[in-house]
Structure formats: structure tokens, C-alpha cells
Backbone as CSV, one residue per row, in Angstrom:
resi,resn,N_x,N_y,N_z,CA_x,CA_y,CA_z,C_x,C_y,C_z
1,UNK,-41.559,9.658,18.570,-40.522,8.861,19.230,-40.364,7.538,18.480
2,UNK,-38.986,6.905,18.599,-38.595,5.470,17.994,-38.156,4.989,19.003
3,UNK,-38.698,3.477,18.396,-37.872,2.429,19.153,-36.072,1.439,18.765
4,UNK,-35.372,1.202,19.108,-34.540,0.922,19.115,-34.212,-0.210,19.560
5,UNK,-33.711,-1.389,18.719,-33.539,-2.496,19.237,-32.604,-3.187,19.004
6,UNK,-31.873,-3.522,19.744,-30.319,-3.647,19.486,-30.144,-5.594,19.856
7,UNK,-29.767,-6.036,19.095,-29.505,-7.574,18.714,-28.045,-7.905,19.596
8,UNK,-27.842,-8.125,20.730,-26.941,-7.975,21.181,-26.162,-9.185,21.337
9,UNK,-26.477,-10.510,20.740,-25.883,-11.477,20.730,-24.984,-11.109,19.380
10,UNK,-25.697,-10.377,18.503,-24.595,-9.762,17.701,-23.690,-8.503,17.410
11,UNK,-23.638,-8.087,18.251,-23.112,-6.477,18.762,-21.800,-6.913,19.369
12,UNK,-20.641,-6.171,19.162,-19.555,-6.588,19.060,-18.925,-5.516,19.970
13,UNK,-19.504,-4.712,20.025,-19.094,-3.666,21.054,-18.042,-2.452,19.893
14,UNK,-18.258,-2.156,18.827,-16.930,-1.507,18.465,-17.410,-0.143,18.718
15,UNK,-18.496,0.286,19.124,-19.119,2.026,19.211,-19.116,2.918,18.355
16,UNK,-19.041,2.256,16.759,-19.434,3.046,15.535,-20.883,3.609,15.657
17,UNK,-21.812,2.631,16.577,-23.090,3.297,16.099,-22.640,4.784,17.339
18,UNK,-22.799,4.429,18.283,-22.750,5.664,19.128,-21.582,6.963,18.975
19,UNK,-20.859,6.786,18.302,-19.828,7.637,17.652,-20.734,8.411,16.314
20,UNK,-21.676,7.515,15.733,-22.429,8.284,14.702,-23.706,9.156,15.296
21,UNK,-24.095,8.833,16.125,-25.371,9.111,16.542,-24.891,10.804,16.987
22,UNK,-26.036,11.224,16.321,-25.889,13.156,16.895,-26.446,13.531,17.871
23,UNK,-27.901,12.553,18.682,-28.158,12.852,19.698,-27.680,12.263,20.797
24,UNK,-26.413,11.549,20.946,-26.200,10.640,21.677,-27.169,9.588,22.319
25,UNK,-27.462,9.145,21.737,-28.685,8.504,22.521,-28.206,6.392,22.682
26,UNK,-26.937,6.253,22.003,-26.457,4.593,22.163,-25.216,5.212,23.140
27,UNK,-24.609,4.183,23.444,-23.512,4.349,24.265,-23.228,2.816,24.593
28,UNK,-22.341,2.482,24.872,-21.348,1.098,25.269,-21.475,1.133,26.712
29,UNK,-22.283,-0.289,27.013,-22.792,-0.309,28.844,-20.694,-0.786,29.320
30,UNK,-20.600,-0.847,30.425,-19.315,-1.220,31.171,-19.263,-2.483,31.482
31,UNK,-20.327,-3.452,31.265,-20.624,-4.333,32.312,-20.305,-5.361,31.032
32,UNK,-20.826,-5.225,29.355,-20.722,-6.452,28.744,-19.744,-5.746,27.471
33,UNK,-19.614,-4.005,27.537,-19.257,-3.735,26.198,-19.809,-3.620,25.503
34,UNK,-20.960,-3.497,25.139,-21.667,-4.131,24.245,-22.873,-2.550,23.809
35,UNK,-23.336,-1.997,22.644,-24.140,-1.261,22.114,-25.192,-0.822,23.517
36,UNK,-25.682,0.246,23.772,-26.916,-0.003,25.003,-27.846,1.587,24.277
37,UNK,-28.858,1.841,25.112,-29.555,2.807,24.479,-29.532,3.317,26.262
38,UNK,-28.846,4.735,26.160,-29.105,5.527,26.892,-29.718,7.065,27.386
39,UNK,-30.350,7.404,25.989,-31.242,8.579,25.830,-31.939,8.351,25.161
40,UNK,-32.800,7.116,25.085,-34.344,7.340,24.351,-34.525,8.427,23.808
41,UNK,-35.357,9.207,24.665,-36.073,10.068,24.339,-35.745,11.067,23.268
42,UNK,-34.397,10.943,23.162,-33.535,12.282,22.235,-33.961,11.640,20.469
43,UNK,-33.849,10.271,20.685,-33.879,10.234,19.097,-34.745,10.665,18.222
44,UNK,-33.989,11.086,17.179,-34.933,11.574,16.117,-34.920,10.162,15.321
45,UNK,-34.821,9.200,14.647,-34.926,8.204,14.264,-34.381,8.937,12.644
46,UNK,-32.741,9.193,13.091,-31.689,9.200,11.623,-31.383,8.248,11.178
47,UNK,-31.272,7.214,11.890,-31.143,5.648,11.032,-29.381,5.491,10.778
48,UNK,-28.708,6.424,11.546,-27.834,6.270,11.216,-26.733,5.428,11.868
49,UNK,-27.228,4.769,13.429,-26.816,3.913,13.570,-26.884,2.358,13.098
50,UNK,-28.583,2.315,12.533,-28.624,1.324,11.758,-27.809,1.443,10.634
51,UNK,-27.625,2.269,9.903,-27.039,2.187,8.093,-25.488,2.005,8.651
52,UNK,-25.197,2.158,9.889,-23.236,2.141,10.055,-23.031,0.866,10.885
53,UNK,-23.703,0.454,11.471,-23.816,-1.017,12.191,-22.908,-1.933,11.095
54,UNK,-21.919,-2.401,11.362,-21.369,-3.701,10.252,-21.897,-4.817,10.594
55,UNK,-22.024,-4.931,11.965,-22.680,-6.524,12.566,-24.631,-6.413,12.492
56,UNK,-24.859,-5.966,12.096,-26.746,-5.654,11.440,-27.404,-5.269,13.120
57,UNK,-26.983,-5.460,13.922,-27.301,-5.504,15.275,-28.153,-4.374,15.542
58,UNK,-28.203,-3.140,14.815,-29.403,-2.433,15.257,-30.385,-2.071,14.499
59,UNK,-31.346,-2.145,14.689,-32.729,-2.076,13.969,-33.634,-0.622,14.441
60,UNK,-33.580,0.376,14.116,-34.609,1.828,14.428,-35.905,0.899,14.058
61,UNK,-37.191,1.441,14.653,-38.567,1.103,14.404,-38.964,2.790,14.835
62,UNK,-39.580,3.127,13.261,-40.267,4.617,13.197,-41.554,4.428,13.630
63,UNK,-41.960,5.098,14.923,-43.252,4.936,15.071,-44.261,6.331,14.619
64,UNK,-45.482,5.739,13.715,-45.877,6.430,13.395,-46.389,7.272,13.980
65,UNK,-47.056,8.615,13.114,-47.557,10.114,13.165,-49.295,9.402,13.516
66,UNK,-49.269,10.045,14.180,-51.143,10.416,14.691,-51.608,11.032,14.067
């Protein structure tokens, strides 16, 4: 499992990362607009919302293998 940490003073709300993501696991909350993580558990840690982020706002953390 990864962690996910989303910089939200700089998150702009445009939903490129969650439009990229294959497990759905970001999604845009209602309340600010703004990037949110709503399926943990699904990620595989593709990094691909970090590498499509334009505003740097999300950061994957791979946690290591036992």
C-alpha cells in the first residue's frame, strides 16, 4: 500500500490527476473542489497522478516491501 498526499493549498481542482488514475482512487471533494483521496486502498502506486499534476500538488510515498 501507498500513501498519498495531496498539497492542497496548491491543488486547483482541475481533475487531471483523477481522470488519470486507473484505480480511481482521487476524486474532486464538493465542498472545496479541490483533489481528495477516495479509495486508498485500490492504489497501486502508478505515480501517475503525480507525473500529470501541473500544480506539483501530489506526492505518492511507496511504502516499502517486508
Amino acid at each position: 500500500m501507498s500513501k498519498i498526499e495531496i498539497n492542497r493549498k496548491w491543488c486547483k481542482g482541475c481533475g487531471i490527476c483523477a481522470a488519470f488514475c486507473p484505480k480511481k482512487v482521487l476524486g474532486l471533494d464538493e465542498e472545496a473542489e479541490k483533489a481528495t483521496v477516495v479509495n486508498p486502498e485500490a492504489c497501486i502506486a502508478c505515480m501517475m497522478c503525480e507525473l500529470r499534476c501541473p500544480d506539483l500538488a501530489i506526492r505518492v510515498i511507496k511504502e516499502e516491501e517486508k
